[in-house]
C-alpha positions as CSV (number, residue, x, y, z in Angstrom):
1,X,61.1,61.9,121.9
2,X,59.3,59.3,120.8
3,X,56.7,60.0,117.3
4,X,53.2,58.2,117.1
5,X,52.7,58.0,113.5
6,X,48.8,58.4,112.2
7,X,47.6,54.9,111.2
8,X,47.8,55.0,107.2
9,X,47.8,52.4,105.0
10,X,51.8,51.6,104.2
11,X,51.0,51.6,100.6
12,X,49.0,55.4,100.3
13,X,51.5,56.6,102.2
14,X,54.6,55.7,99.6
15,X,51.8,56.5,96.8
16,X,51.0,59.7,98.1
17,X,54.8,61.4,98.9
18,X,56.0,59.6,95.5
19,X,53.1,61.6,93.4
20,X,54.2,64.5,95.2
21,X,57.4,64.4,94.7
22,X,57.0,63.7,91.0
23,X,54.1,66.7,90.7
24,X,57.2,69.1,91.8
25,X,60.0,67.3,89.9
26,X,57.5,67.9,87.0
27,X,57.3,71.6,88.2
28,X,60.7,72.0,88.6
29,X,61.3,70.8,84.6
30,X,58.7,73.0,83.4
31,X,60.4,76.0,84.5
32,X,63.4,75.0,83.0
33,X,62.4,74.4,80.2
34,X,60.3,77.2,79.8
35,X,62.8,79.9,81.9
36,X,64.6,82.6,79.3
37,X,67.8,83.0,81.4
38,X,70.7,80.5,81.4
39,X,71.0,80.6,84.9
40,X,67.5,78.8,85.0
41,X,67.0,77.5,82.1
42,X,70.8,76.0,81.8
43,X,71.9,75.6,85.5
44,X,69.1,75.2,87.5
45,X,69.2,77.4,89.9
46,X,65.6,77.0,90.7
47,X,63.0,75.0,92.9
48,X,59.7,73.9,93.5
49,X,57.7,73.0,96.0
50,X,54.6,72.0,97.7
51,X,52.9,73.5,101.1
52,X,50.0,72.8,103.0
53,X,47.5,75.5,103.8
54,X,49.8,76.6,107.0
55,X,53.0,76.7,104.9
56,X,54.2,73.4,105.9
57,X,56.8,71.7,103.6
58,X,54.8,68.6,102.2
59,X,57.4,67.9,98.9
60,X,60.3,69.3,97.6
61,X,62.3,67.9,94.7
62,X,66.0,67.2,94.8
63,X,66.3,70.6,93.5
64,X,68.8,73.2,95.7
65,X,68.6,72.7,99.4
66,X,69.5,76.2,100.5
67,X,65.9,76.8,99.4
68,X,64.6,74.0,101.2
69,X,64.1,76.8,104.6
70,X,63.0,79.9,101.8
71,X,60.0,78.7,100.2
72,X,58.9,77.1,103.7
73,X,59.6,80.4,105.7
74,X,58.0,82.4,102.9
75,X,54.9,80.0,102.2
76,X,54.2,80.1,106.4
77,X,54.6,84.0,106.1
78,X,51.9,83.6,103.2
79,X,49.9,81.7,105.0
80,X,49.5,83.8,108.2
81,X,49.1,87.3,106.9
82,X,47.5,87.1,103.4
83,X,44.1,86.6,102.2
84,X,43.9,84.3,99.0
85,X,41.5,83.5,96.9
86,X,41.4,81.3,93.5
87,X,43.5,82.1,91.1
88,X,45.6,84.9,93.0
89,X,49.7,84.5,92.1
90,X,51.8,86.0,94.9
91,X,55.4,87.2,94.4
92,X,57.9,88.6,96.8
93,X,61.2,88.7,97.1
94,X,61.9,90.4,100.1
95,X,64.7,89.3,102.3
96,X,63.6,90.1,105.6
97,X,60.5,89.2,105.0
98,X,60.5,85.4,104.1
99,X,62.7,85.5,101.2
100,X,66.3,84.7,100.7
101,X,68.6,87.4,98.7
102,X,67.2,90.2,95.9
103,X,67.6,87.8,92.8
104,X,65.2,85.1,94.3
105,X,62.2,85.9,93.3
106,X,59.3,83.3,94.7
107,X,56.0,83.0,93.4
108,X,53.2,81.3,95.3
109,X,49.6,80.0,94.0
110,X,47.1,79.2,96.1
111,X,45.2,75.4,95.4
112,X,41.1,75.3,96.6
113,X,39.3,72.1,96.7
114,X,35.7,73.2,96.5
115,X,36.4,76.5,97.8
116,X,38.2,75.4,100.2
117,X,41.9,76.5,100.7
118,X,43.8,73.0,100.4
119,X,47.6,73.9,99.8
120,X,50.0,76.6,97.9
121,X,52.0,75.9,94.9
122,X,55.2,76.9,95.2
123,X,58.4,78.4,92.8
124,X,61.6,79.8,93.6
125,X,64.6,81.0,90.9
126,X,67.1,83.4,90.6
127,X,67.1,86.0,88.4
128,X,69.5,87.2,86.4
129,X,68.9,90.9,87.4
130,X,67.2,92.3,89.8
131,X,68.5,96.0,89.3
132,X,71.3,97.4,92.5
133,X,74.3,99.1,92.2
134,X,76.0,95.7,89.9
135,X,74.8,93.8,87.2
136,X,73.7,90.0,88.1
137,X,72.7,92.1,91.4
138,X,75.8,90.4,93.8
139,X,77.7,93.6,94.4
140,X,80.3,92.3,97.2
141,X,80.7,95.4,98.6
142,X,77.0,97.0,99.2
143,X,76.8,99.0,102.6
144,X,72.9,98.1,103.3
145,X,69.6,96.3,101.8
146,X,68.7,99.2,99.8
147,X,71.7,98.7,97.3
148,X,71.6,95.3,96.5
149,X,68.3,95.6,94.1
150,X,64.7,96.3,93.7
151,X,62.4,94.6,97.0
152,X,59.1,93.1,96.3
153,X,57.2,92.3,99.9
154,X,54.5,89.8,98.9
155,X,52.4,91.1,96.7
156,X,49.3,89.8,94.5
157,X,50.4,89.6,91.0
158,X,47.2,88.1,89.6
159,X,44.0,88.7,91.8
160,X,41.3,86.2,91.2
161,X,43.1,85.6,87.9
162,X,43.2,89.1,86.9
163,X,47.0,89.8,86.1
164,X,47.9,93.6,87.8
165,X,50.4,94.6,85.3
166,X,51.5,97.5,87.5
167,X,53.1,95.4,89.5
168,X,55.2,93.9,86.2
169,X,55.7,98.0,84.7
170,X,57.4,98.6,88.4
171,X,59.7,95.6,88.0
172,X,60.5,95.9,84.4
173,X,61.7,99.6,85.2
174,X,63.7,98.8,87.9
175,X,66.3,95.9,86.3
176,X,68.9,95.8,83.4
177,X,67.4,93.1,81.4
178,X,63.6,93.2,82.2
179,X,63.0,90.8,78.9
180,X,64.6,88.1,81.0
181,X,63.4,88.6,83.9
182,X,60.1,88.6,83.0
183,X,60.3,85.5,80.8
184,X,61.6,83.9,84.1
185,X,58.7,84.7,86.2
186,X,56.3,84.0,83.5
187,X,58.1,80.3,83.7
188,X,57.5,80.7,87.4
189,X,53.9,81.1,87.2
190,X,53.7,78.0,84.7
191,X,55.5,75.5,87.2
192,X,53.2,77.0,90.3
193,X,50.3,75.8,87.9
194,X,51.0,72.7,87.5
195,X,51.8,72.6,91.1
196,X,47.7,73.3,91.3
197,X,46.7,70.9,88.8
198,X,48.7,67.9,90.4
199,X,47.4,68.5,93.4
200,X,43.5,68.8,92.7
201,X,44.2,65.7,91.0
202,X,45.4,63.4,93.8
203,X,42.7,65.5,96.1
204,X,39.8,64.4,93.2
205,X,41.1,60.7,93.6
206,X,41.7,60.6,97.4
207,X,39.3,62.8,99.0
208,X,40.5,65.9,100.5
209,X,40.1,65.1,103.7
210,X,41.8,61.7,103.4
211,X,44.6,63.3,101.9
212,X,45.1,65.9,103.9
213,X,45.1,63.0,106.7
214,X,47.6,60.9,104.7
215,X,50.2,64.2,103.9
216,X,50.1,64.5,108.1
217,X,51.3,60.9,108.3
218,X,53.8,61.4,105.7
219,X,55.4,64.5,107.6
220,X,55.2,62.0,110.7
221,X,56.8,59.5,109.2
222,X,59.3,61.7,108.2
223,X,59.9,63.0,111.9
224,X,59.9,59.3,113.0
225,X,62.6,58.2,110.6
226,X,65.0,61.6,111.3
227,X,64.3,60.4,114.6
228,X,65.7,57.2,114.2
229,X,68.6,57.6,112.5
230,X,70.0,60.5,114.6
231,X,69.3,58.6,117.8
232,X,71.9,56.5,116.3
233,X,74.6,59.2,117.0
234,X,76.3,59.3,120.5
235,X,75.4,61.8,122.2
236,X,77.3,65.4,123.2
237,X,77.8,68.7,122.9
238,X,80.6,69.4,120.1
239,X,81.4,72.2,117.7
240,X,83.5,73.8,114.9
241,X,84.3,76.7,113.6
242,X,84.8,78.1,109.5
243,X,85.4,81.5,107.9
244,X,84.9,83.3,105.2
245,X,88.0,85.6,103.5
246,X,86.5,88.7,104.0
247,X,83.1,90.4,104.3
248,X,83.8,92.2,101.1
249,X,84.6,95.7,102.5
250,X,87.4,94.8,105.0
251,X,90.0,92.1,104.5
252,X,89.2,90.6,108.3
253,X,88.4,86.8,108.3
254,X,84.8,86.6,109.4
255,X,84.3,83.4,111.7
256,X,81.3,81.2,111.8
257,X,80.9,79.0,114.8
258,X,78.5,76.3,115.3
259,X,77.8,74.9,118.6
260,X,75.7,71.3,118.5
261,X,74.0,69.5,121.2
262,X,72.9,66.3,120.5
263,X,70.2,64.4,122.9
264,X,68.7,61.5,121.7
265,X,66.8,62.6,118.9
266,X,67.3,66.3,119.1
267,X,69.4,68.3,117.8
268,X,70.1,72.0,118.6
269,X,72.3,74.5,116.6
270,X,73.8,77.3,118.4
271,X,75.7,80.2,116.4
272,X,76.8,81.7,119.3
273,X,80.4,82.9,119.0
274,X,79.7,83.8,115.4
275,X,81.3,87.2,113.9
276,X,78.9,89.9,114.7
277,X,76.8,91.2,111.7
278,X,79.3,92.1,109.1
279,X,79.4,95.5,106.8
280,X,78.9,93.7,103.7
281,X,76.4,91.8,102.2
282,X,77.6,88.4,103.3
283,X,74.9,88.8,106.1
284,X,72.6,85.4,106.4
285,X,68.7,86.2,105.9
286,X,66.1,84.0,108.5
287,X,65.2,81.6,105.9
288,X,68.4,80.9,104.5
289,X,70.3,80.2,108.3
290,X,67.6,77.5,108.3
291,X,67.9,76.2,105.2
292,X,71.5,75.6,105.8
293,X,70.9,74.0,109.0
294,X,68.1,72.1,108.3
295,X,70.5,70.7,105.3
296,X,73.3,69.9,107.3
297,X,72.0,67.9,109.8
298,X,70.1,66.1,107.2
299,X,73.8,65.1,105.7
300,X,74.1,63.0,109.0
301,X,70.9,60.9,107.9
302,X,69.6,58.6,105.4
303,X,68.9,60.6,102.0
304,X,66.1,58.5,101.3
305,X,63.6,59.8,103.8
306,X,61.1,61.7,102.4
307,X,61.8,65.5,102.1
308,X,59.3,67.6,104.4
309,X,58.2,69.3,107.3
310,X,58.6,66.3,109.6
311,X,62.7,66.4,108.8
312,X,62.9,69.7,110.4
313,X,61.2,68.9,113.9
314,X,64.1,67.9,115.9
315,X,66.3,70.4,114.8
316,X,66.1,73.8,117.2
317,X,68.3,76.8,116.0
318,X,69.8,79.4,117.9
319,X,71.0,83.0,116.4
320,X,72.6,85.8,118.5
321,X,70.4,89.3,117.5
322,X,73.2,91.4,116.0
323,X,75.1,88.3,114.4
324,X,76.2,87.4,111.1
325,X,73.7,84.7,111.0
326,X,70.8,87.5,112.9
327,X,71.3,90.6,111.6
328,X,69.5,93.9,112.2
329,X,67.6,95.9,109.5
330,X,69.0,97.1,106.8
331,X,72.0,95.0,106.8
332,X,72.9,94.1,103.0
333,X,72.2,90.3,103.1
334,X,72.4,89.5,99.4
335,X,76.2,87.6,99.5
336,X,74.2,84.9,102.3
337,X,74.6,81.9,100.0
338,X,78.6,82.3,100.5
339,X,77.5,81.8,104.4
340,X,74.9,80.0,104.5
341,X,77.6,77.2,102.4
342,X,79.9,78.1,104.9
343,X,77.6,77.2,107.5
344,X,76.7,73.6,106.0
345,X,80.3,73.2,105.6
346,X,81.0,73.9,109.3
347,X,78.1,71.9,110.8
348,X,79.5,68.8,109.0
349,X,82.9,69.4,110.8
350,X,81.3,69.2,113.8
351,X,79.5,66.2,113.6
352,X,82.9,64.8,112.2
353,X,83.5,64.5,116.0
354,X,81.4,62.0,116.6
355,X,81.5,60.1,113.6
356,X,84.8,58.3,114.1
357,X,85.9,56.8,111.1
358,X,82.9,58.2,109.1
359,X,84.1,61.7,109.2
360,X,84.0,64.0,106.2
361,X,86.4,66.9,104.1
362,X,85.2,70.1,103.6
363,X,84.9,70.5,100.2
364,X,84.5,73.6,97.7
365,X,81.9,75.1,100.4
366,X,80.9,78.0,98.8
367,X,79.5,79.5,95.1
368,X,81.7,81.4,93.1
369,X,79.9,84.2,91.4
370,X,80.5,85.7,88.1
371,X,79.1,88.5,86.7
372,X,79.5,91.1,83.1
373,X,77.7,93.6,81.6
374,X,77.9,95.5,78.4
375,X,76.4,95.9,74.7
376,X,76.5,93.6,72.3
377,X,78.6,94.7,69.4
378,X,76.2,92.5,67.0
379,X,72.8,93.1,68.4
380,X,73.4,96.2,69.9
381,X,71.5,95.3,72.9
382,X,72.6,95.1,76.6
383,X,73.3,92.4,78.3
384,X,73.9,90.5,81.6
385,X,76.1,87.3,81.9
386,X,75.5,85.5,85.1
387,X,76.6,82.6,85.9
388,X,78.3,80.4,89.1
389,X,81.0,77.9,89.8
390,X,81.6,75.6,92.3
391,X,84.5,73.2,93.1
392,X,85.8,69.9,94.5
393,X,84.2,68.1,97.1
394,X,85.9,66.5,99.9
395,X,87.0,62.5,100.2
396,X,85.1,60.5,102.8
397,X,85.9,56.5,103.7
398,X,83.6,55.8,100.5
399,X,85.8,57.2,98.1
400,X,87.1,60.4,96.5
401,X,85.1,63.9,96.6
402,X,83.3,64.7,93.3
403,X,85.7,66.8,90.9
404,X,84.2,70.1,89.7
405,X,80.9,70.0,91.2
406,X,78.8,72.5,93.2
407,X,78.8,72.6,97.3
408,X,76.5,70.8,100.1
409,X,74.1,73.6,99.1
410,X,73.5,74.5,95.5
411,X,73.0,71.2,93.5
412,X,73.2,73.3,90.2
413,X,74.5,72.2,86.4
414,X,77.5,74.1,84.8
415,X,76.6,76.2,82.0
416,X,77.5,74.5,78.8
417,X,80.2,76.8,76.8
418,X,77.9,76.6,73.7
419,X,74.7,78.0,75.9
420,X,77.6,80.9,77.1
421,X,79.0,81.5,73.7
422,X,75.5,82.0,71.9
423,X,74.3,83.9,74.4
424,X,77.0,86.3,75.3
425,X,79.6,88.1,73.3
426,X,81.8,86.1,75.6
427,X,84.7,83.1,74.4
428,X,86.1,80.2,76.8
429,X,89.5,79.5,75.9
430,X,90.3,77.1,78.8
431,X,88.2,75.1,81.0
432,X,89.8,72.2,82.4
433,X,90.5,70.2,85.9
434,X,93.8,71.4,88.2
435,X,96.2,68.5,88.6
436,X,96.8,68.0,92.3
437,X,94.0,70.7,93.4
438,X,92.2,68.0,95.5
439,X,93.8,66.8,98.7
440,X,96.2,64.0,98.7
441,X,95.0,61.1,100.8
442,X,93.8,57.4,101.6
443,X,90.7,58.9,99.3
444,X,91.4,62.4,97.4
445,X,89.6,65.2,97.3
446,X,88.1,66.4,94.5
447,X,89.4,68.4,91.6
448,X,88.9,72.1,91.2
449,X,88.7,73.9,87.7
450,X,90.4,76.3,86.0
451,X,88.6,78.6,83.7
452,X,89.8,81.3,81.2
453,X,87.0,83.7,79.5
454,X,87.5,86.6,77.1
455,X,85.4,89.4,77.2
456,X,84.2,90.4,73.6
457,X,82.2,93.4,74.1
458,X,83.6,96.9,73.6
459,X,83.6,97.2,77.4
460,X,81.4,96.4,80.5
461,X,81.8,95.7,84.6
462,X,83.0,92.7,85.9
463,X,81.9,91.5,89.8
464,X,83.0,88.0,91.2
465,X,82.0,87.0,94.5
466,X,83.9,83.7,95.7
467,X,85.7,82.4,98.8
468,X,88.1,80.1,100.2
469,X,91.5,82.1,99.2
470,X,92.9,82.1,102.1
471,X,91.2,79.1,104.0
472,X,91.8,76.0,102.0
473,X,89.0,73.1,102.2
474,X,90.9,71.0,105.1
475,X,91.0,67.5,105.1
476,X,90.8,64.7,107.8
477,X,92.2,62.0,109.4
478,X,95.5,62.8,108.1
479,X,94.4,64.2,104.8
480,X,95.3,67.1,103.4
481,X,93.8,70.3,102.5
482,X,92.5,70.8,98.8
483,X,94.3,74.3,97.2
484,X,92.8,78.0,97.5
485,X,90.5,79.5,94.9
486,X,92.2,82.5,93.0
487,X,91.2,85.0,90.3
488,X,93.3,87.6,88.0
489,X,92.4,89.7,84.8
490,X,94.6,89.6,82.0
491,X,94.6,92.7,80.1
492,X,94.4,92.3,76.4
493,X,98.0,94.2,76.3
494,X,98.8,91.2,78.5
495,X,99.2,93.1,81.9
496,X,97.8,91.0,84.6
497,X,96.1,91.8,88.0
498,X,95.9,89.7,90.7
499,X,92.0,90.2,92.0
500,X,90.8,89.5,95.2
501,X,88.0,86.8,96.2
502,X,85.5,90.0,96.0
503,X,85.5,92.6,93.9
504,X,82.1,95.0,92.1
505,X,82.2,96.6,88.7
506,X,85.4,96.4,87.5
507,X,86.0,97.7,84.3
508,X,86.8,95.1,81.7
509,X,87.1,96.1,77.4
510,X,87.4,93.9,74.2
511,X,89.8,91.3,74.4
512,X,90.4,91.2,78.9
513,X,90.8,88.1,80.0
514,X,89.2,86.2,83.4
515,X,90.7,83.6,84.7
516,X,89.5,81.5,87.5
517,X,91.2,78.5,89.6
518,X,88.1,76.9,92.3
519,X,89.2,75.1,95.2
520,X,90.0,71.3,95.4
521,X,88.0,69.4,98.2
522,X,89.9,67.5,101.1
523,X,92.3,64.4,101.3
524,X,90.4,61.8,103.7
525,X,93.3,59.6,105.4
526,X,97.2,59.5,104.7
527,X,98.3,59.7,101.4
528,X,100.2,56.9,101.7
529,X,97.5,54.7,102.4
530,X,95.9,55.5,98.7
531,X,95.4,51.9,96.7
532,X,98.7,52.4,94.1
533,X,96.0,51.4,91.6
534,X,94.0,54.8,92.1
535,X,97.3,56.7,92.1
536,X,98.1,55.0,88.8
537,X,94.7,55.8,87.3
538,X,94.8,59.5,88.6
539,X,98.1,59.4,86.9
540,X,97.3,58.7,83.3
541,X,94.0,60.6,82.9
542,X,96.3,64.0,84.5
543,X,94.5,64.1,88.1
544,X,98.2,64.5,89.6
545,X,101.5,64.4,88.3
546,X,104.6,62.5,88.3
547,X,106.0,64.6,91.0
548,X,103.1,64.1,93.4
549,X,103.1,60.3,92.6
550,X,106.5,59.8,94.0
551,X,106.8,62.2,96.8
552,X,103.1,62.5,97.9
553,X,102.0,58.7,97.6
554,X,104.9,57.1,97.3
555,X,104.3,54.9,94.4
556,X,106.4,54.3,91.6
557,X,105.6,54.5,87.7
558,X,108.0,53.4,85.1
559,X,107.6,56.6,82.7
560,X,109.0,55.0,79.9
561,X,106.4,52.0,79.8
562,X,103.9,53.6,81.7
563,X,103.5,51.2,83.8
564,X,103.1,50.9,87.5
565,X,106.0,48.9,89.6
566,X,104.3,47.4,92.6
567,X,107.2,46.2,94.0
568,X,109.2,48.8,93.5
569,X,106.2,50.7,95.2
570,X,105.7,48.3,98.5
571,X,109.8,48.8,98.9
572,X,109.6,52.0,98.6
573,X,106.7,52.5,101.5
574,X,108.3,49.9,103.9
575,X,111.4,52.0,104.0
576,X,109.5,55.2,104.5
577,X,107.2,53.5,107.2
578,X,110.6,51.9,108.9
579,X,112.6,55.5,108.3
């Protein structure tokens, strides 16, 4: 397919997406920095947006991609069945309905130039409660919608710039920590304002009617360069499959298949052969199936075309009703970042078949999530610790996968263990890489973590939601896999037991102890390929140990000096090769 992009001057058209880009980036900082919760305000699990008056994507910031596909599927839904006027401020929440999982709560603001509906203004963030039957609201085990948390459709929260505090009373009586929450939302409504201002600004300078015409030949150009680059790709029909450990109820593997068919510049993505729809909440909403897709194939282009509408046009997605990736009313959906990761993950293994040397390791591939309640023995006041994890990444023929970083989906921060500490009647004792957790290879995969957290409250309910226990991040071309996730509690009498991936209010008093190990990321190529110079730097700063050095890479350090013996190193290889 070939794109006819609008005639535009070169130079509005990189003007106009960079000021767009910068008005969300600034959005996106504002609700940071003005967000209550540490999950917002330290990790930034958050985004902003901008849409066009028929909910097209027209600038996102490098914010988290799985809600590239939510804020576009919610703004369209917007867009079609509301009727805005200045001033109103939309929430909603609701899963089926636009929205994502119960904690993401979007707000929306409409922009008019001269009367004249122009854009929306767009924020997403998860919340640190949203009520259900587990505090953080990511019970593992909840047997439909209804159990996960409170569910906003889309709603005006300010009507002509008349706030309807009803709507905040029925909100603040149905979560844990309603101070929180509503600080967050507040922050919300200050990013989707700026949102508004930036916009009228560039509208003022341009012309509305120019700019509209110049945001149409940015999401061309967009299309045109997507276009290109996958063009570039052989053609084919290929496909992979990943799985998650369980769906939280039953210990069953639950499979996730993507199909690909590639033709020229298109691209479609069939989950047929997926598990059906699954008991648990580890169900995929609409929005976040495409967000997921829509980020994976993007992974196969250039990162420096400009995120919008236009990216998404050659992608086509297919989802089996009844599926894990389609399900049917009132499946519980809120666990769908653990599948829509998975899915990411597994569309990148597919196009590993046509990339040759180029392939990639899975990495980390999902979120860990980590959740206690309780009462503050100083404050007296409840509280709910929320926060996630991610892992390694895997190696590609660049170089090693990130250590200790979040998957292809989130593009969060850790939370600092001083934010933790003064927040939360919680203590870290340990938080350190795992030596050898990334897989050995020409380039290693990255690190996972290991964390240890004591509990300091009298006594409260833990819930962890994470993955890849029993399917290790595999490598490629000869690489190895990265190691398993696992979690156990350690009772302050020092009793310990061994937890699954999933588990939902588990009790947990004064002194219990959490401990964590997240997955490594993939080896890319043989391990005895690595430069002995990278093995002898991953040596001294503890990435992997003497054992590993010898047997795994076959190169040889002289402990004593520490020093590495090259020669000793290139015999020791030629008799392995000749062997």
């Amino acid at each position: 397919m070939v794109v006819t992009v609008k005639k535009t001057d070169p130079v509005t058209l990189e003007v106009v997406s960079n000021y767009l880009v910068s008005a969300v980036r600034e959005m996106g900082a504002t609700l940071r920095r003005t967000a209550y919760s540490t999950i917002l305000r330290e990790s930034m699990d958050c985004s902003a947006a901008l849409f066009d008056a028929k909910g097209q994507l027209i600038a996102q910031a490098d914010h988290v991609p799985s809600h590239q596909g939510s804020l576009a599927f919610a703004a369209r839904r917007i867009a079609e069945t509301m009727t805005l006027d200045p001033e109103d401020v939309v929430i909603l929440n609701h899963p089926y309905e636009g929205g994502t999982h119960h904690p993401d709560i979007l707000i929306f603001k409409p922009i008019f130039v001269d009367g004249v509906l122009c854009a929306l203004s767009a924020a997403l963030g998860h919340h640190i409660d949203v009520g259900g039957r587990s505090p953080g609201s990511i019970s593992s085990d909840a047997r439909d919608v209804f159990e996960e948390g409170l569910i906003i459709p889309a709603l005006k929260l300010y009507r002509k710039g008349e706030l309807i505090p009803e709507i905040l009373q029925m909100i603040t009586a149905n979560i844990r920590v309603p101070e929180k929450t509503m600080g967050d939302i507040r922050a919300e409504i200050a990013a989707v304002t700026i949102g508004e201002s930036r916009y009228v600004e560039l509208a003022r300078k341009y012309g509305q009617l120019e700019l509209q015409a110049t945001i149409e030949a940015c999401l061309d150009n967009s299309e045109q360069l997507m276009r290109e680059d996958l063009a570039r790709l052989p053609d084919g029909s290929f496909s992979a499959t990943g799985h998650l450990d369980s769906d939280g109820i039953s210990e069953t593997p639950v499979p996730v298949t993507v199909n690909i068919t590639k033709k020229g510049s298109d691209v479609i993505v069939d989950f047929s052969g997926s598990s059906p729809q699954v008991e648990g909440p580890f169900n995929c909403s609409l929005s976040s199936v495409y967000s997921a897709v829509y980020a994976g194939v993007r992974y196969m282009v250039s990162p420096s075309i400009m995120q919008n509408e236009g990216c998404y046009r050659p992608i086509q997605v297919v989802r089996p009703e009844g599926t894990i990736v389609n399900p049917r009313r009132p499946a519980p959906i809120s666990g769908r970042f653990t599948t829509l990761e998975r899915i990411a993950d597994t569309i990148v293994l597919a196009f590993n078949s046509i990339r040759g040397d180029d392939q990639v390791a899975s990495g980390v591939a999902c979120v860990c999530s980590f959740a206690v309640d309780g009462v503050d023995n100083q404050s007296g006041r409840p509280f709910v610790c929320f926060e996630i994890f991610g892992g390694g990444w895997g190696a590609t023929e660049k170089g090693d996968g990130l250590d200790a970083s979040f998957g292809l989906m989130a593009n969060c921060y850790d939370t600092p263990i001083e934010a933790v500490e003064m927040e939360y009647p919680l203590r870290v004792e340990n938080y350190n890489l795992i030596a050898d957790s990334g897989g050995a290879g020409k380039y290693r995969g990255g690190l996972g973590f290991y964390r240890n957290t004591r509990y300091l409250a009298e006594q409260g309910r833990y819930t962890n939601r994470s993955e890849t226990s029993r399917f290790p991040p595999p490598g490629v071309l000869g690489g190895e896999a990265g190691t398993p996730s696992s979690q156990r509690l350690i009772r302050a009498g020092g009793e310990l037991e061994p937890l699954p991936s999933k588990i939902t209010n588990l009790t947990i008093r004064s002194g219990d102890r959490i401990e964590m190990a997240q997955p490594g990321g993939g080896g890319y190529g043989r391990a005895r390929d690595r430069d002995p110079e990278l093995v002898f730097s991953d040596w001294l700063d503890g990435k992997v140990n003497s054992r590993a050095v010898m047997d795994v890479y076959a190169v040889v350090i002289d402990t004593d000096s520490s020093e590495l013996d090259l020669e000793a190193t290139r015999k020791l290889r030629s008799s392995l090769r000749d062997g």
